[in-house]
C-alpha positions in Angstrom: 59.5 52.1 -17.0 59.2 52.4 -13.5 55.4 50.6 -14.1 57.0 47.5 -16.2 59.5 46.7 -13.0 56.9 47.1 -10.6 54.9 44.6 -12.4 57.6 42.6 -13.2 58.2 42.4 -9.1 54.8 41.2 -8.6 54.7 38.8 -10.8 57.9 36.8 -9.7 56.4 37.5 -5.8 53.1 36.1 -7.2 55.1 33.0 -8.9 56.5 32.6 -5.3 53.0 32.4 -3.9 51.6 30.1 -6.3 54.5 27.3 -5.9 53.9 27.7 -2.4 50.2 27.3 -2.7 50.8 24.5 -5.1 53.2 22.8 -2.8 50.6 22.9 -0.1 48.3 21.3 -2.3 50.2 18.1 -3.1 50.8 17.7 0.2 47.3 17.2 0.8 46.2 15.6 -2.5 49.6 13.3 -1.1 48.0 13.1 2.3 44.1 12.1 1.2 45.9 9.1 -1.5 47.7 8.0 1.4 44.5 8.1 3.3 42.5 6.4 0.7 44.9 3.5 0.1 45.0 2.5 3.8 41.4 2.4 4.0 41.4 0.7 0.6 43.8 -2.2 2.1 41.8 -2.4 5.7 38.6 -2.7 3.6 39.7 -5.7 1.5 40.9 -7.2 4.7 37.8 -6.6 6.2 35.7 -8.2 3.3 38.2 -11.6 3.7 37.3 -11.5 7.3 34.1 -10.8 6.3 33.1 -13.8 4.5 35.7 -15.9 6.6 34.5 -19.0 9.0 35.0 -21.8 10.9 35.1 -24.9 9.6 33.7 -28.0 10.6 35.2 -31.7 9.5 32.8 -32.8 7.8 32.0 -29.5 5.8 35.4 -29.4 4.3 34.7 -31.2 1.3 31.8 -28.9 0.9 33.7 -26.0 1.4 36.2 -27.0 -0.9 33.4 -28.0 -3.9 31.5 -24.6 -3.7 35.0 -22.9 -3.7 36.1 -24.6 -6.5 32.7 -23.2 -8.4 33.4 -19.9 -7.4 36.5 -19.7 -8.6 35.7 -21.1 -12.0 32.5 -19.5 -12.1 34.0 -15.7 -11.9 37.0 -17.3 -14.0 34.8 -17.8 -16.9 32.5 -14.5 -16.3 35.1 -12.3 -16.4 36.5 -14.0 -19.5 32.9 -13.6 -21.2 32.7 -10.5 -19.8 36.1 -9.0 -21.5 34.8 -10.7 -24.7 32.0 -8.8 -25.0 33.3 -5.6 -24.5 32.3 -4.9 -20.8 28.8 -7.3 -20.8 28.1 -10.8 -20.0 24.1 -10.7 -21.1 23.1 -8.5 -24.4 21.4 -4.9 -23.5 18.3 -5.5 -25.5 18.7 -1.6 -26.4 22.2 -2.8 -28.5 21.2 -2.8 -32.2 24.1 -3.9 -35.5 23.9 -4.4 -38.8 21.1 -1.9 -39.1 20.3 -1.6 -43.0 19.8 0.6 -44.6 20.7 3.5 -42.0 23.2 2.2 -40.5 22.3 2.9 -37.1 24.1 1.0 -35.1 25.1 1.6 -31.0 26.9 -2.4 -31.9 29.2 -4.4 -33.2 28.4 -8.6 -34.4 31.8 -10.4 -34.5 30.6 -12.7 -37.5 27.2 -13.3 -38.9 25.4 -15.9 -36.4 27.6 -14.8 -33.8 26.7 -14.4 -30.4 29.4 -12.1 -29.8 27.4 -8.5 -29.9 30.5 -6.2 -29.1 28.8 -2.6 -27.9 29.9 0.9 -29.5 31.7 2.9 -26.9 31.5 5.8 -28.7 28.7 6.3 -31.8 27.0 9.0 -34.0 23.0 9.1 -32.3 22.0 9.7 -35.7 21.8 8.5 -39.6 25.2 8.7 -41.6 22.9 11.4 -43.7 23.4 14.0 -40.8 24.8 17.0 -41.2 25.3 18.2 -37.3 25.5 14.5 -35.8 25.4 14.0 -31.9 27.7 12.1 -30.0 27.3 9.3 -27.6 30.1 8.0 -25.5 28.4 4.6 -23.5 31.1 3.2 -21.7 30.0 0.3 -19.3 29.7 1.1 -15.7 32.1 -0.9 -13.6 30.7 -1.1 -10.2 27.6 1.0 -10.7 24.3 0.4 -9.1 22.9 0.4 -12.9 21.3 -2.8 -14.1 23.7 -3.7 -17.0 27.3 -2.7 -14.7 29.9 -4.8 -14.9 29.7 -5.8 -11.4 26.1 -6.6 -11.2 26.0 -8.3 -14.2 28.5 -10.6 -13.0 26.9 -10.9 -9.9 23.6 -12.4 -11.0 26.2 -14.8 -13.6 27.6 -16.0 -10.3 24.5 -16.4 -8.5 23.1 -18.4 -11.8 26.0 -20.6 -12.7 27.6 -21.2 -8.9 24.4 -22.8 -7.9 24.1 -25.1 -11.0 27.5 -26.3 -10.3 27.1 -26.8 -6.6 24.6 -29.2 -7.2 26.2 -30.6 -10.0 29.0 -31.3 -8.2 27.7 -32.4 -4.9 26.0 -36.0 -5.7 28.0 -38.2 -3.9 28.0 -37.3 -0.5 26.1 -39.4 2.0 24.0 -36.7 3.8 21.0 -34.6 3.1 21.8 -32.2 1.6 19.7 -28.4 2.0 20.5 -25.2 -0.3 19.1 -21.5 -0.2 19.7 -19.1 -2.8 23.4 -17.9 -3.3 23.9 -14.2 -3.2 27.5 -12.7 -4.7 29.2 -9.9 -4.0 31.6 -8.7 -6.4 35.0 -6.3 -5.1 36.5 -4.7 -7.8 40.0 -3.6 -7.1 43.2 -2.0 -8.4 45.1 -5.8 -9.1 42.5 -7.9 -8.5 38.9 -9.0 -8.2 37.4 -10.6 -5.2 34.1 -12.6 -4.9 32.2 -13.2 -1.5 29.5 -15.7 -1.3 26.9 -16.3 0.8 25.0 -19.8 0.3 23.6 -21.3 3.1 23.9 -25.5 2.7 23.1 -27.5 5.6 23.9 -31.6 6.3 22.1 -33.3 8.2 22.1 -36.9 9.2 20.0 -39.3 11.6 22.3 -37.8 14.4 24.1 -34.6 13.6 23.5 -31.6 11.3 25.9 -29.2 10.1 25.8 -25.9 8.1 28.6 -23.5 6.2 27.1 -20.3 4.5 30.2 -18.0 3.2 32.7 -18.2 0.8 35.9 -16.2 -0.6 37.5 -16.7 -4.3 39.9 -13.9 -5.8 41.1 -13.7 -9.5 44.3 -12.5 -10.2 43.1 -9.5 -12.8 43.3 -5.6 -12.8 39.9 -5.2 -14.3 39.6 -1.8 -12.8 43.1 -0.9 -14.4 41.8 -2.7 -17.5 38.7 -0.4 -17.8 40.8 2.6 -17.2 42.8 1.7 -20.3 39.9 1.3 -22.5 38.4 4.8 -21.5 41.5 6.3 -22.2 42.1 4.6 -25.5 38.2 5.9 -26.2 38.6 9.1 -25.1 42.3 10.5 -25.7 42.7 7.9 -28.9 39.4 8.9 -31.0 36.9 11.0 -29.4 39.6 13.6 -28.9 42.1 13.1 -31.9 39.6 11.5 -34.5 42.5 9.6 -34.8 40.5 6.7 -37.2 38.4 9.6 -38.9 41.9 11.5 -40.1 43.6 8.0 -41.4 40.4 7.1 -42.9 40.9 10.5 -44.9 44.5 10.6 -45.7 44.0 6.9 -47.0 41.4 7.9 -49.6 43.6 10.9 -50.6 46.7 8.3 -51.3 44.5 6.1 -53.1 43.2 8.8 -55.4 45.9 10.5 -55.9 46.0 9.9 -59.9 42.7 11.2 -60.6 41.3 9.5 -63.9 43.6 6.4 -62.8 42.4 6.1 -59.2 40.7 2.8 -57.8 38.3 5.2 -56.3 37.0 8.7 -56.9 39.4 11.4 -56.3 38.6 13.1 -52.9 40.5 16.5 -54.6 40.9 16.3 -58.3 41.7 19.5 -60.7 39.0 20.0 -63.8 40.0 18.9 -66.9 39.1 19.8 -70.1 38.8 16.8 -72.2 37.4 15.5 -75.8 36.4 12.6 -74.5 33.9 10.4 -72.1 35.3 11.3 -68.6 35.5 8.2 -66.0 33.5 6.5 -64.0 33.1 4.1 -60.7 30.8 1.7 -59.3 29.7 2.2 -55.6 29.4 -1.3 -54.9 33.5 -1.7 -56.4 34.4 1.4 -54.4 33.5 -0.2 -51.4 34.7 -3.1 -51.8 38.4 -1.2 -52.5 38.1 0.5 -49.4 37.4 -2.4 -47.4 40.0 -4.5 -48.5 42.3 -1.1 -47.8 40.7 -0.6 -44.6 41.7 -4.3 -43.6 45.0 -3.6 -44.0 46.1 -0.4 -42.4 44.1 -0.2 -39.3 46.2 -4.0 -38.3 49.4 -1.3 -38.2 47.6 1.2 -36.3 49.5 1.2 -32.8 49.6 2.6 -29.9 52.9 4.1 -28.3 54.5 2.0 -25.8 52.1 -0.6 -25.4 53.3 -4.1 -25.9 52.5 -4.6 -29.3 54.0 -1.3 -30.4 57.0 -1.8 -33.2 59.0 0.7 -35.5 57.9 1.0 -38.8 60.2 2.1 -41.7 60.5 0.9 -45.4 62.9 3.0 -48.1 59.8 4.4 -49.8 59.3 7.6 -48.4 55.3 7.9 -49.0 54.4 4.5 -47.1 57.1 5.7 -44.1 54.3 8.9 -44.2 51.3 6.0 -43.9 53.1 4.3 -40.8 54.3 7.0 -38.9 50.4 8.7 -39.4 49.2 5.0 -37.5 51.0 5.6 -34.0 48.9 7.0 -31.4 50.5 8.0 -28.1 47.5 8.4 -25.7 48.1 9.9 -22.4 46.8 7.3 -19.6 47.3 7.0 -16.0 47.6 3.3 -16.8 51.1 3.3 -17.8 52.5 0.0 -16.5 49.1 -1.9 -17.4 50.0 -0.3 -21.2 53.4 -2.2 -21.4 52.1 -5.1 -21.2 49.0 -5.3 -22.8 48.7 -5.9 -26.6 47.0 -3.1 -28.1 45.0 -4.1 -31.8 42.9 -2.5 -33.9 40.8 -4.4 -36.2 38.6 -4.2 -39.3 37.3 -6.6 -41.3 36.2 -6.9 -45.3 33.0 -8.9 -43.9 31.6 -5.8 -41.9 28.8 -3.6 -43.3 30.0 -0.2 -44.1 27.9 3.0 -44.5 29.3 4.4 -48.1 28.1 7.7 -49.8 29.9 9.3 -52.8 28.6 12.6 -53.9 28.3 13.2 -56.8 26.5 9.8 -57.4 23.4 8.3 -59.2 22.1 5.3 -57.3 25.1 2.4 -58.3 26.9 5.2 -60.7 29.3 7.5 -59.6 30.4 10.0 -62.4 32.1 13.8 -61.9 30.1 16.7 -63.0 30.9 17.4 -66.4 29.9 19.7 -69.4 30.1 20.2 -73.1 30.5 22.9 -75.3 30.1 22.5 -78.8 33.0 23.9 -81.1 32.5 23.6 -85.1 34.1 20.0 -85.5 33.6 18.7 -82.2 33.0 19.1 -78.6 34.9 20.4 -75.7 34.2 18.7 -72.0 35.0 20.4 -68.5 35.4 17.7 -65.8 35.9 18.2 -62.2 37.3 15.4 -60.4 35.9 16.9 -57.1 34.3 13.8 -54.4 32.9 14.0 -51.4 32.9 10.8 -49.2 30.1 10.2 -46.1 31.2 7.0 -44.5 30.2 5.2 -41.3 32.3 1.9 -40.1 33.2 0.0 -36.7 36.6 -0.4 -35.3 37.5 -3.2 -32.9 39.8 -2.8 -30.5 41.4 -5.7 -28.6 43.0 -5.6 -24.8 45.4 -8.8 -24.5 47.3 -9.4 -21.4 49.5 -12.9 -21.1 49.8 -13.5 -17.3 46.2 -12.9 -16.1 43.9 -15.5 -14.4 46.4 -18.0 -13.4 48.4 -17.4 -17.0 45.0 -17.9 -19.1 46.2 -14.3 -19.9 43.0 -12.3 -20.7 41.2 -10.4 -23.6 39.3 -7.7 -23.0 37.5 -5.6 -26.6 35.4 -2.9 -27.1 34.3 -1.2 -30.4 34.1 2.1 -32.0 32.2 4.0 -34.5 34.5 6.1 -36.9 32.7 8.2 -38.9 33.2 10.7 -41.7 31.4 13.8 -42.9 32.1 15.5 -46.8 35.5 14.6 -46.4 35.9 15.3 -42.6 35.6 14.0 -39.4 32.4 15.3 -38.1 33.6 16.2 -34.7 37.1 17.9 -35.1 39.9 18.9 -37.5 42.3 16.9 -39.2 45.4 17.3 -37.7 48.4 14.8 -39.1 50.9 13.4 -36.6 54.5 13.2 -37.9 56.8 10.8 -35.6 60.5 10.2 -36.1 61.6 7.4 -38.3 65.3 7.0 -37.8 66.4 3.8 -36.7 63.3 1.8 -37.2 63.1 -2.1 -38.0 62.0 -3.2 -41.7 57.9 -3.4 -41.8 56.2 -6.4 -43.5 54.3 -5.2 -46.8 50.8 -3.9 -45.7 49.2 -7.6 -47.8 50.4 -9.6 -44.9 49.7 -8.8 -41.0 49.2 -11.6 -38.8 52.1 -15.0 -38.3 51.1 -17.8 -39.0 52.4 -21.1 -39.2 50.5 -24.1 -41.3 51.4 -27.9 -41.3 50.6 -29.9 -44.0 49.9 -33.6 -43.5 49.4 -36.1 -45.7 45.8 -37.5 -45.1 46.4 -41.2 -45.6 49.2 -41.5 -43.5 49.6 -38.1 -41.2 52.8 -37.7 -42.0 54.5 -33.9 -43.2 53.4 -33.8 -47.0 56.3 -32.2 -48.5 55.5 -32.6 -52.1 55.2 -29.9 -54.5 51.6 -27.9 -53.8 50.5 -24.3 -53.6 47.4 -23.4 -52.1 45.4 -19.6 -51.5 43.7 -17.8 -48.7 41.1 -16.0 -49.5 39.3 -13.5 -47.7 36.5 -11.5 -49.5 38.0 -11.1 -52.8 41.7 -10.9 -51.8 43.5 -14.4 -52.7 46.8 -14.6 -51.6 49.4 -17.4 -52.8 51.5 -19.3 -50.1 54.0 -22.5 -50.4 55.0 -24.5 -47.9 59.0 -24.7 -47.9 60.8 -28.3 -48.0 58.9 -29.7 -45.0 55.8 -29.1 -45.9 55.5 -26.2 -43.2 54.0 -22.9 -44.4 55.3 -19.9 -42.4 53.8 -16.3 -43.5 51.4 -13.3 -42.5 48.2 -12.8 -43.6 45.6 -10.0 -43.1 43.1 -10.6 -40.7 39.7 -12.1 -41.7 36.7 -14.2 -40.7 35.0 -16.9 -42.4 38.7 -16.9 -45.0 39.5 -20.2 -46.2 42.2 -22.3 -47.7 42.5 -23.9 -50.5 44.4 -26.3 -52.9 44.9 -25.0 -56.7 46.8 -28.2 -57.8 44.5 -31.1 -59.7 46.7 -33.8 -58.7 45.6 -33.8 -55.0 42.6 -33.5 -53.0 41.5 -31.0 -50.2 38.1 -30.6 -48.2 38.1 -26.7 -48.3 38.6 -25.7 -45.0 37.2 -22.1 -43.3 40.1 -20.6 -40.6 39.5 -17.4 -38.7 42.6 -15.5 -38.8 42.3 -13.1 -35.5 45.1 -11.4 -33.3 47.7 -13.9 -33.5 45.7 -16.3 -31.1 44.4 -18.8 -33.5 46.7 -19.3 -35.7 48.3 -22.2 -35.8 46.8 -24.9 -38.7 47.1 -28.2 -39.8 45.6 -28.9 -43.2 45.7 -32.4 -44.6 46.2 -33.1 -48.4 45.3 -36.0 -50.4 47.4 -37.3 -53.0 46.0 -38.7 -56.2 45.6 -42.6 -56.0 44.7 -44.7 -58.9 40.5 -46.3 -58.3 39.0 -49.2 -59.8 36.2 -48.5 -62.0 33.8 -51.7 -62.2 30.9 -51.2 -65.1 27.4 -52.8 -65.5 24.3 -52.3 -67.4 20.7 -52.8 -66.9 19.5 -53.4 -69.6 16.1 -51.9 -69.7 12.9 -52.6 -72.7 9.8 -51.1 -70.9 9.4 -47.9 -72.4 6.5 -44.8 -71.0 5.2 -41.9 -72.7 5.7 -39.0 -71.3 1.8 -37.1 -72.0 1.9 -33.9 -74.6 0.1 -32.4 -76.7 2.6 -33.1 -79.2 2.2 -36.1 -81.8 5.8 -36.7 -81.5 6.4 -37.9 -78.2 9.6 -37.7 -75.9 9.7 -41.3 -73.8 11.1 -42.0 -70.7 13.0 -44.8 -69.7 11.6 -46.8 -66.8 12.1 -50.0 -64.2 8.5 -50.1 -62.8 7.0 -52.5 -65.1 7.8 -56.1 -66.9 11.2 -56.3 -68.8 14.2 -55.6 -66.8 17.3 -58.1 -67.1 19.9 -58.5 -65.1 23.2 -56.4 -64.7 25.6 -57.6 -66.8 29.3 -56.3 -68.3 28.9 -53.6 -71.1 29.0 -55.5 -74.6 32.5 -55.7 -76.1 31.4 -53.4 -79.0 30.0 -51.0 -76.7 32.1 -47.9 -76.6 31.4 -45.7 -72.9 32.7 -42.8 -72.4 32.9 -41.5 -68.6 33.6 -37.7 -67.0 34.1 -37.3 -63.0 33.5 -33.5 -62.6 35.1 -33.0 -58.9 32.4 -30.4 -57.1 33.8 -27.6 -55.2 31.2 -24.5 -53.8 28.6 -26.3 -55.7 30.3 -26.0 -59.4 32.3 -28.4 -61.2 35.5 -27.2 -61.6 37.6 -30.1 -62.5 37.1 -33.1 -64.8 38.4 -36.7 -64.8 37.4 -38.5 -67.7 37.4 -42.6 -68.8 37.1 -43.9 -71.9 36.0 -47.4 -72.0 36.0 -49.1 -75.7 35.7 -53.3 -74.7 34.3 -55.1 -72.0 37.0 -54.8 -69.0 36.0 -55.6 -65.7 38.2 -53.3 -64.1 39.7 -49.6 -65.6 41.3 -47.4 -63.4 41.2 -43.9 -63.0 43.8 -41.4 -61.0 41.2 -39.4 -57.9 41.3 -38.2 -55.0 38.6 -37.1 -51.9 36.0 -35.2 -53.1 32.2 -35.1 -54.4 31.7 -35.2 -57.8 29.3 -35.2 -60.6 29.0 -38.5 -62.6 27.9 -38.5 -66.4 28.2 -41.5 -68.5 27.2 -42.2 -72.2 27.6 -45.2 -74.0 26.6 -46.1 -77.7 27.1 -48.3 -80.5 28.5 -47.9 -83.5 25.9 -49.7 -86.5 27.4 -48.4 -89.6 28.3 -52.2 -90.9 24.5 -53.9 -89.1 22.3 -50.4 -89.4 18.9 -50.8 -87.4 15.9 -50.4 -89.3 12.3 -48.9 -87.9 10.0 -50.1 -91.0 7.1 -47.3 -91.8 3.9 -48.0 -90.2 0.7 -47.2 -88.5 0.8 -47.8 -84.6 -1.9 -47.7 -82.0 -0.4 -45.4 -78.3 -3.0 -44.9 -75.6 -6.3 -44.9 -78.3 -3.8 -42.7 -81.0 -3.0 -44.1 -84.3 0.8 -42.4 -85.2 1.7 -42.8 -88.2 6.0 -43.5 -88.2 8.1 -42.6 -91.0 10.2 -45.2 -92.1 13.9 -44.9 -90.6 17.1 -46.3 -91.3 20.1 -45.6 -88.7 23.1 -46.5 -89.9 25.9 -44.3 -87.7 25.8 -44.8 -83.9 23.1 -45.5 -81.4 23.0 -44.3 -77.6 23.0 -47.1 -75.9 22.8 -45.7 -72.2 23.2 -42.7 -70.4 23.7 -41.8 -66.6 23.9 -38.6 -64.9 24.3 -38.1 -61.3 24.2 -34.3 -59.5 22.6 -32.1 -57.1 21.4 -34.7 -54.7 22.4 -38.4 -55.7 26.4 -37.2 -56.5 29.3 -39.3 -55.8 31.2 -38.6 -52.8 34.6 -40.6 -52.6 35.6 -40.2 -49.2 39.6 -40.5 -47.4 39.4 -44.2 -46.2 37.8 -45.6 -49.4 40.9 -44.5 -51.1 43.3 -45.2 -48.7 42.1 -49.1 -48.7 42.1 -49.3 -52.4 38.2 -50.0 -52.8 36.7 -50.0 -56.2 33.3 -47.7 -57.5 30.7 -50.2 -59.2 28.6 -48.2 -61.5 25.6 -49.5 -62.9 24.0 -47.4 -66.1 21.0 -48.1 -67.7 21.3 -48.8 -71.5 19.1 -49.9 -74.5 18.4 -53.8 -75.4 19.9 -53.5 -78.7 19.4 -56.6 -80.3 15.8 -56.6 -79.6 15.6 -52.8 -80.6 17.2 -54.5 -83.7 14.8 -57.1 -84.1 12.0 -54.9 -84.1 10.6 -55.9 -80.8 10.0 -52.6 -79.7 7.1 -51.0 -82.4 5.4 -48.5 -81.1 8.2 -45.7 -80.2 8.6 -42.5 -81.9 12.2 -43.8 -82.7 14.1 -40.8 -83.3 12.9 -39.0 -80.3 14.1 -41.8 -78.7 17.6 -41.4 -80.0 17.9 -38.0 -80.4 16.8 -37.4 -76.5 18.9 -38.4 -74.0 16.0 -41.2 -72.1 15.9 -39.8 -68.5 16.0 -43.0 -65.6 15.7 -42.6 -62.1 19.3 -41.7 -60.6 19.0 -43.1 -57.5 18.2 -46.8 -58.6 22.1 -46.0 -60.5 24.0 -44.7 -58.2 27.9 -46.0 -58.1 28.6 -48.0 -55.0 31.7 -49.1 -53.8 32.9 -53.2 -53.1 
């Protein structure tokens, strides 16, 4: 007893000492920040006096030219450089889309991009590793390493300042003299500042002038900025696996109904069954998951950053989803957080590292086994999965009031990456957040506002007539109608390279491609066509020159040709002629619609309801000869040195007359303005003479391969035109 007090004594005297030991210390840690921050302000005072000068009269516009570059020079650098996660030139080290291993240290925005986002944090080795090594490559900021930020946007500066110096400077009645430009970038707390030195000197026949330094400063926190990102890397994912443990807990959710699940159960029970168990394709599995993906890491948030909302909906499980996607990072940056816009992004179009066990190439099945009882056979499933996966995260950095109110964007990436059903580098550990009092959340099929104008193409104005059109992004298609207006105002997922397009046949629409990203690009303006009613013109060629096409066959197939002797004039079809035409309106290279025209007497004009498009043109005509049959008499003829004997042959039912066919290259394209001014398509087919075919002019054919093959012409020489 006596011991315990004593102890007890000690330890409060010893608390005493350490708060007084403590206290001493943040005094000094007080006194050295003080220190440091009055150095900090007397050095960016002394790099402005630095690179400060006077200025001669005549140098002023000079000055005020190579300022102007500077300023939008480091403007734009910094911009590329927040783009790009950190670099304004590529590290040739930086590898994506690495097939089949995956290996990536990278992240291309869109296929073709030039927009090679690097890895902050990736796995050194192949998705197939079992103890995988972690790299963390965050981008120096004012390191003496060739790819920091600061010397990387030196030598930018150096590059581009000089180009538009000289650019600039044209006009000026002196001679003009330039050294190299050498930059030196400051990066501070709340800003960034850029001294120059570039000697130009004027000279004329009696004076000679030179300025050499120069002083820009952008209004941007970069070194804040970067602080941000490193704790979003660090506290966010390397430390919480926060993307590795949603990643998990959505593939549990999604297979939660074992032999009903999208995707193979991560936990299942055995069953015993009588029948075949189930089964999954990898390349279907993925897909699911990617489309998932898509969606939930748009709500993944981070606590008291700008963007941050409440979630809630009524349904308890999806209130467990939302609450599991708020992150609260801890981050010296705290102001810099409330007003940046914190998003995470992945998207459908991304390659994805997927592996399923147990699995057979494309064929993912449970384990399973029969026992044989006396009138039939007893199975033993286990619905037991393990995923591998490897897939990037982007994460986006928007601030509104940067850079003279450009705002600014600044994105990294991340590699997430999942091991047998766990995140290789710590435990899963769920965070549960408090839901009471939270806004309604929009379903999880729509994430991004967007607002869509629909004009009418003739005459720009709001087309507010009844339409419905799609997005689609990989294979997700999502319905949206414009309200009275003709304004659509909804939320779709995020995507690149999704298009719109029109599902109604009654109007027209070019398909058009729209990035849906962040919230920054998303305002559209599509224009729709309405029907109009064309003028279809028809003429014939009549063609009588016939070529054999060289077989080894006796009966020969014959080709209908202009090259020789025997070509009349275009004229109207003849009035017993019955023509029979289909416009198949093209879209992604397969017809998908059909207009068709019947034509049964000679008209000059018909008319047809279409809109903008390209389309594929077919056209038959023939003519009925049941009442005035056409008779081949039976004969020997004489073709190229080869007598053919031809069987007597009586047609008495209907004769094709002419054919056309235009596709792949020689198709019809009706463009906006041809409709809008009420022009007319001329089409000229080729067709048979038929009252010399009658008349037994033509002899020595192989008559009913003639008629009973489609003749081929050349489509070119009959392709419609407009008057």
């Amino acid at each position: 007893m006596f011991n315990n007090n004593k102890r007890r004594k000690i330890t409060k005297k010893g608390q005493a000492t350490v708060f007084v030991i403590i206290g001493i210390l943040i005094m000094i840690v007080i006194g050295i920040g003080i220190y440091f921050l009055q150095n900090l302000s007397e050095k960016k005072v002394n790099i402005e006096e630095e690179y400060s000068q006077s200025i001669e009269q005549e140098l002023v516009p000079v000055y005020d030219v190579v300022t102007s570059c500077l300023y939008s020079v480091s403007k734009k650098g910094l911009k590329i450089l927040g783009l790009k996660g950190g670099n304004i030139e590529t590290p040739e080290h930086l590898l994506y889309n690495i097939n089949p291993s995956y290996k990536n240290n990278a992240l291309q925005l869109y296929t073709e991009s030039d927009l090679i986002i690097p890895y902050y944090v990736y796995s050194e080795d192949n998705p197939t590793c079992i103890e995988c090594s972690t790299i963390i490559e965050i981008p120096s900021l004012d390191g003496n390493e060739y790819y920091s930020i600061k010397n990387q946007l030196q030598r930018y500066i150096n590059t581009e300042v000089e180009t538009c110096v000289k650019n600039t400077l044209t006009n000026i009645n002196y001679e003009i003299n330039y050294e190299t430009p050498i930059s030196e970038v400051f990066i501070n707390e709340n800003d960034v500042s850029i001294g120059l030195e570039y000697l130009i000197k004027l000279k004329t026949e009696n004076s000679e002038a030179q300025i050499n330094k120069f002083f820009v400063k952008q209004d941007l926190p970069l070194r804040k900025i970067h602080d941000l990102a490193t704790d979003i890397i660090y506290n966010h994912e390397l430390l919480d696996s926060f993307s590795e443990r949603n990643t998990i807990n959505m593939l549990e959710i999604l297979s939660l109904n074992e032999e009903k699940s999208p995707i193979p159960p991560m936990n299942g029970p055995t069953y015993t069954k009588f029948d075949s168990p189930k089964y999954w394709m990898n390349t279907d599995v993925k897909n699911i998951i990617k489309s998932y993906l898509s969606e939930t890491t748009s709500y993944v948030q981070i606590d008291k950053s700008k963007s941050s909302y409440a979630m809630f909906t009524p349904k308890i499980y999806k209130n467990n989803i939302y609450n599991s996607l708020n992150s609260d990072i801890l981050t010296s940056q705290q102001e810099l957080l409330s007003e940046t816009k914190i998003r995470h992004v992945f998207f459908p179009t991304w390659d994805m590292y997927l592996n399923i066990n147990p699995s057979t190439g494309e064929l993912i099945m449970p384990k399973f086994s029969y026992t044989n009882l006396l009138f039939t056979s007893l199975g033993f499933v286990d619905y037991n999965f393990k995923y591998s996966m490897t897939y990037p995260i982007l994460v986006t950095l928007e601030q509104d009031d940067y850079l003279d109110g450009d705002g600014y964007l600044y994105q990294f990436a991340y590699e997430v990456n999942i091991r047998n059903n766990q995140p290789y580098n710590t435990k899963i550990n769920v965070i549960q957040t408090d839901s009471q009092n939270q806004e309604q959340v929009p379903e999880l099929d729509k994430t991004e506002p967007v607002k869509i104008i629909l004009k009418n193409g003739y005459t720009n104005q709001n087309y507010e007539d009844n339409i419905t059109l799609t997005y689609t992004c990989t294979d997700l298609e999502i319905p949206l109608k414009p309200n009275e207006n003709g304004i659509i105002e909804d939320k779709l997922p995020p995507c690149i390279q999704g298009y719109f397009s029109v599902i109604n046949f009654d109007v027209g629409f070019k398909k058009q491609t729209e990035d849906i990203i962040g919230g920054r690009t998303n305002n559209f303006i599509l224009n729709i066509y309405p029907e109009k009613e064309m003028e279809i013109a028809l003429r014939t060629r009549e063609i009588t020159t016939f070529e054999s096409v060289k077989s080894d066959k006796v009966d020969r197939e014959w080709i209908l040709t202009d090259n020789q002797p025997g070509i009349k004039a275009t004229k109207y079809p003849e009035k017993e002629e019955n023509i029979m035409m289909f416009f198949l309106k093209i879209e992604d290279d397969k017809p998908v619609k059909a207009k068709s025209l019947i034509i049964n007497q000679n008209e000059n004009k018909n008319k047809i309801n279409l809109t903008p498009g390209i389309y594929e043109l077919i056209l038959t005509s023939n003519i009925d000869v049941q009442n005035n049959p056409v008779i081949i008499p039976k004969r020997t003829v004489n073709i190229e040195d080869e007598e053919i004997k031809l069987n007597g042959t009586t047609y008495n039912k209907t004769i094709m007359t002419g054919f056309l066919e235009l596709k792949n290259n020689t198709m019809l394209e009706i463009k906006p303005q041809e409709l809008h001014k009420n022009k007319r398509i001329n089409v000229i087919y080729p067709t048979i003479d038929y009252n010399k075919f009658r008349d037994g002019i033509i002899t020595d054919l192989v008559a009913y391969n003639i008629l009973m093959t489609s003749p081929e012409t050349q489509p070119n020489l009959f392709k419609p035109i407009f008057e």
